[in-house]
SEPAZA-491855 format. One record per residue (C-alpha): residue in one letter; y, x, z. Coordinates in steps of 0.2 Angstrom, whole numbers, plus 5000, padded with zeros to 4 digits. Each point is the difference from the previous one (the first is absolute). Layout:
<tidrens>
aYXZ...
</tidrens>
This chain:
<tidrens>
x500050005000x501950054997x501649945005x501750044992x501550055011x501250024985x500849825005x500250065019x501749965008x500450115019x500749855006x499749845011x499649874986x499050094987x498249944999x499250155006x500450175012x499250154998x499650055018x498950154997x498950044983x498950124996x498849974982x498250025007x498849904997x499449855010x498449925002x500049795000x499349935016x499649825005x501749965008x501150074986x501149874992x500950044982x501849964996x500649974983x501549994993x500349874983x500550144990x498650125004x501250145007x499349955018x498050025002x499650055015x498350005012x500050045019x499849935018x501049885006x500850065016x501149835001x501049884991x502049975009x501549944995x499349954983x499450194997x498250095000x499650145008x498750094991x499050165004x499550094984x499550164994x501650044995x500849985017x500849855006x501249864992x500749865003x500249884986x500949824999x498849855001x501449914986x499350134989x498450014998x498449925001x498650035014x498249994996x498450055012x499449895015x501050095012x501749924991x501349885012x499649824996x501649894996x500049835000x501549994989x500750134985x501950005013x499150115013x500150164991x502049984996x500950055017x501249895004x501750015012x501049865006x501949995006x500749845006x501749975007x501950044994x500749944983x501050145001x498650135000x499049904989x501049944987x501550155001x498850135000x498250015001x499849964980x500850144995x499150125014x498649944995x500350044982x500750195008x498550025007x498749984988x501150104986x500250145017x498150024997x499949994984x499349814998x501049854994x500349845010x499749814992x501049905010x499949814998x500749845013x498449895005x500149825001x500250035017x501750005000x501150115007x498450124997x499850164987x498650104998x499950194994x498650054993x499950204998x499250084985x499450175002x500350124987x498450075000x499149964984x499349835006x501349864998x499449915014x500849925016x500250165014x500849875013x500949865003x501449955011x500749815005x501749975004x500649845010x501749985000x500749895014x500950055016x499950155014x499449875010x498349974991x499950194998x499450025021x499049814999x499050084984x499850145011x499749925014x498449894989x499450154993x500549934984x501050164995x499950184998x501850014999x501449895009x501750034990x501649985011x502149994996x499950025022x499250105011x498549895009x500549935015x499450035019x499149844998x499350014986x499550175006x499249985014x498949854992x499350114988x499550115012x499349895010x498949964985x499550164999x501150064985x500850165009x501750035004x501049974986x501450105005x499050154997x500450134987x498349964992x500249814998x501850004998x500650074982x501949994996x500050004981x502049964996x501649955007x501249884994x501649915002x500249835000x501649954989x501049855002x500149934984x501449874991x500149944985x500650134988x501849904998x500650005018x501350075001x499850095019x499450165001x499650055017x499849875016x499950065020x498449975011x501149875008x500249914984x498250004995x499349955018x501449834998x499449964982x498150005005x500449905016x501049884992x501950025006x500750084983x499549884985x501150054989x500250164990x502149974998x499750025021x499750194993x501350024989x498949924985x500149874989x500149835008x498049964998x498849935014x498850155005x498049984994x499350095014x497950064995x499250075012x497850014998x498649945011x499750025018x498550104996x500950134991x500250165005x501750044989x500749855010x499450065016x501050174997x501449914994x500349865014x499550165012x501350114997x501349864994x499949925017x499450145011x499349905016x501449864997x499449855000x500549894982x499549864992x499750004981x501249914991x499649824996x500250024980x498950154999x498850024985x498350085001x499450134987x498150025000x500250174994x501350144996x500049964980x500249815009x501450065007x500850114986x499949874989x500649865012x501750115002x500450044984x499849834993x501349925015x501650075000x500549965016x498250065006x499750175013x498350065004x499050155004x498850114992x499050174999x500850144989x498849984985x500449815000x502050004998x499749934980x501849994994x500449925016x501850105009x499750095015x501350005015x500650135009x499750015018x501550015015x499250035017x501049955014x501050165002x500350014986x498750114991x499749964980x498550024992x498749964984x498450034997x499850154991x498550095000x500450145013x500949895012x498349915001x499050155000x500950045014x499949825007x502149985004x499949844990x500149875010x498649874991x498950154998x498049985003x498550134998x498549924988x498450015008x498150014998x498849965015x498150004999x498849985014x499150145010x498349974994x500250134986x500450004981x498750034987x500550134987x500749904988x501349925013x500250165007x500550074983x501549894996x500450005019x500350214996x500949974983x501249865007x500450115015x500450164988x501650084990x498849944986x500449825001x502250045002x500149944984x499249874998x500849935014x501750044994x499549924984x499649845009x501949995006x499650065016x500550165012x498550125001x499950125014x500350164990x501350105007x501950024990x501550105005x501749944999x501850095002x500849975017x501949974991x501750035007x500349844993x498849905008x500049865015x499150135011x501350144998x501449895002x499449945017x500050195005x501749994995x500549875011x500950045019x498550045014x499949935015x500550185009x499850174994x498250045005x499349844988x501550084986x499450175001x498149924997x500849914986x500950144989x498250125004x499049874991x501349984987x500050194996x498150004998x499949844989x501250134986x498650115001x498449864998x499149874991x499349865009x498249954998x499449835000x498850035012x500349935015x499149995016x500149875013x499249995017x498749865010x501349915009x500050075018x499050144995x500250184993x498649954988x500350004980x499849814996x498549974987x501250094984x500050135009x498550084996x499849984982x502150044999x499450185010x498550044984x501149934988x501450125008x498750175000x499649974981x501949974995x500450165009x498550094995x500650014983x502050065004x500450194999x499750125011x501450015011x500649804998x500749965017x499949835007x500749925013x499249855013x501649905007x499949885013x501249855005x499849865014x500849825004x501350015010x499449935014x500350135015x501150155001x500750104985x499250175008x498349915005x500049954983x500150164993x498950075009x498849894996x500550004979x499450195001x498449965009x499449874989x500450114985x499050155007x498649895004x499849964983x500150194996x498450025010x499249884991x500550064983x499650155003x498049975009x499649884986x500650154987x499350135006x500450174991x500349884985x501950025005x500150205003x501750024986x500849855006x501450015014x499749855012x501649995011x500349845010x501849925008x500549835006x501749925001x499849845012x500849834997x501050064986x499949944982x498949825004x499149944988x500249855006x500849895015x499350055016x500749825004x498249955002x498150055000x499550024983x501550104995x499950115013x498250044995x500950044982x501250125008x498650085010x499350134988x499750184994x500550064984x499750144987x501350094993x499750134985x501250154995x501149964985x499350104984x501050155001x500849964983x500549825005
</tidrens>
């Protein structure tokens, strides 16, 4: 007997991996089994060792492979039994956020298969809102590698698919929530808090869309929290036109509503206003907005469709719109992570794979492509010009906060930002769950900068306490994730110069007026030398 390797693909989704081969001869014994390929490339003879995750493991003479189930045929008594032809096709489910499932998974899914050399057929089941990929491998067979089902809904129905089993994948706008935590848990599904059941994938800002005709630009918090409680119905009540306000918001299982109404109203309590329209989706609610002229809604970043985005006023005073690296560095104020959960009793390879590609500097693309903000990392000039210089150019409280002031603007002449941005578990000097993949996407950035590149780790705080403790405290915080960088890097980072600094309470981010953005303001930065020719 012979095989043919000359279709072989080193990658998760060809049909089959060499794992060790040597051409001597091998004798046929009772319990050998033979897989042949339709096109005669594949003819192989050996002992079963096992069949998993839709792939025999077969002793041969030749050493060992493992070869996919889709493409081959077994023969011998000591072949698995199916009761149906669907058994041989792995198959992985996600359920949960429209978002995820609709804004992105097609086109990862497509990304994927082309990252390993296979094609994707994707096509939408009766089952509506359901698509399903099927992945071909490019491996000489033309037949179905694996399968994946994507069930669009809410974030909600990502944990209760979990929760039933029903789901390899939960998709999420929201992180889970402490109950719904502690449910699956308590079922036996692991702590989905974890690092290894809890996958951020994307970040994204929720816009607040009008019809592309309105006339206003850019409306405060203030303003938005009174049109979607129903006290300003009226857009001339904003210097508009005088038109009665359409005010879409989405369902209560939603988890791009549940960031919204949680950072619009921020523990106040509100009631929806009366007139309010419900969207079942975020195409729903693009389309609703820009066919209403007095409408205002809100949707993910790849979902804006023609619609006008507003600009955002905080309530001291800070602008801001949802470019890419303000939401890489999560100061927008309606920004979200994306997320994927999966349960703790283990993925089977072909789960695992996409987990890995998803999670990758392979997938920033794709994910870009899709409209929304990968977690790749970009630089950006810190200008003279800009909000953040001008508030160091503003009168200090008293000389010690001024001399802080003019130090920081002196080094921002002489460095870039990053948009990586680190953030802490509130109460805690732990890295919240960005952290981690932020600190290997950080080595690998840094890894490939000359020798001699030196960067800096800057830390701020809120305001809450003295300006000194503060300080203190901004250069701790920075040096702590020094350490960190440096134990996950190893020696990878021997020609870089890693200094760290902290300047406090100055420069928010954000209003330290209440919990959520003082979180904003308390961070680390990462500062880059200029290019010496800039």
């Amino acid at each position: 007997m012979a095989i043919s390797t000359s279709a072989l693909k080193k990658n998760t989704l060809c049909a089959v991996t060499l794992i060790g081969a040597s051409m001597l001869p091998y004798n046929v014994l009772a319990q050998d089994i033979t897989l042949k390929s339709a096109d005669g490339k594949v003819n192989l003879v050996g002992e079963l060792v096992q069949f998993a995750d839709g792939h025999y493991d077969i002793k041969t003479g030749f050493g060992e492979f493992k070869i996919a189930a889709a493409g081959v045929t077994c023969e011998g008594d000591a072949c698995p039994k199916f009761e149906e032809e669907d058994a041989l096709v792995a198959e992985v489910s996600f359920a949960g956020s429209d978002t995820v499932g609709l804004g992105i998974m097609p086109l990862l899914l497509a990304g994927y298969a082309s990252n390993y050399d296979a094609e994707a057929s994707i096509v939408e089941t009766a089952n509506q809102p359901e698509i399903v990929a099927s992945i071909i491998g490019d491996d000489g067979f033309g037949d179905e590698m694996a399968k994946y089902r994507v069930t669009s809904t809410s974030s909600s129905t990502a944990f209760s698919a979990l929760l039933a089993g029903s789901a390899d994948f939960g998709m999420a706008s929201r992180r889970i929530k402490p109950g719904e935590a502690k449910r699956l848990q308590a079922s036996g599904a692991g702590n989905m808090l974890s690092p290894s059941q809890e996958h951020i994938i994307a970040v994204d800002s929720l816009l607040i869309i009008t019809h592309p005709d309105n006339p206003v630009s850019q409306i405060t918090m203030g303003q938005l929290r009174d049109i979607y409680s129903g006290r300003i119905k009226n857009w001339a009540q904003l210097g508009g036109e005088d038109r009665p306000i359409t005010v879409v918001t989405r369902q209560e299982t939603s988890g791009t509503r549940n960031v919204f109404e949680g950072r619009l109203f921020a523990g106040r309590s509100a009631r929806l206003a009366a007139n309010a329209t419900v969207a079942e989706n975020n195409n729903a609610m693009a389309s609703a907005v820009t066919s209403a002229e007095g409408a205002i809604g809100f949707v993910g970043s790849g979902y804006q469709r023609g619609a006008k985005a507003l600009s955002l006023i905080s309530e001291c005073g800070i602008v801001t719109e949802a470019d890419a690296f303000g939401t890489k560095t999560e100061e927008y104020p309606f920004q979200r992570r994306l997320y994927l959960y999966n349960r703790a009793n283990g993925l089977d390879t072909t789960a695992q794979s996409f987990l890995d590609y998803v999670t990758s500097t392979a997938a920033d693309g794709v994910i870009a492509k899709a409209g929304f903000i990968d977690l790749g990392i970009e630089t950006k000039a810190q200008a003279l010009d800009g909000s953040r210089a001008r508030s160091l150019l503003q009168p200090a409280k008293d000389a010690r906060e001024g001399s802080v002031m003019r130090d920081m603007l002196g080094q921002m002449l002489q460095n870039d930002r990053l948009s990586t941005t680190f953030r802490f578990v509130t109460g805690s000097a732990l890295l919240d769950e960005r952290g981690a993949a932020d600190i290997k996407r950080l080595v690998e950035y840094l890894e490939a900068q000359p020798n001699g590149t030196k960067v800096t780790l800057v830390g701020f705080t809120d305001s809450v306490g003295t300006f000194q403790k503060n300080y203190g405290l901004s250069i701790g915080r920075a040096a702590q994730v020094r350490n960190t960088l440096l134990a996950e890097a190893g020696d990878r980072l021997n020609g870089i110069e890693l200094t760290h600094t902290g300047f406090g309470e100055v420069a928010p981010a954000a209003c330290n007026t209440n919990d959520l953005g003082r979180s904003i303001n308390r961070r680390v930065e990462v500062w880059i030398e200029k290019p010496t020719n800039s």
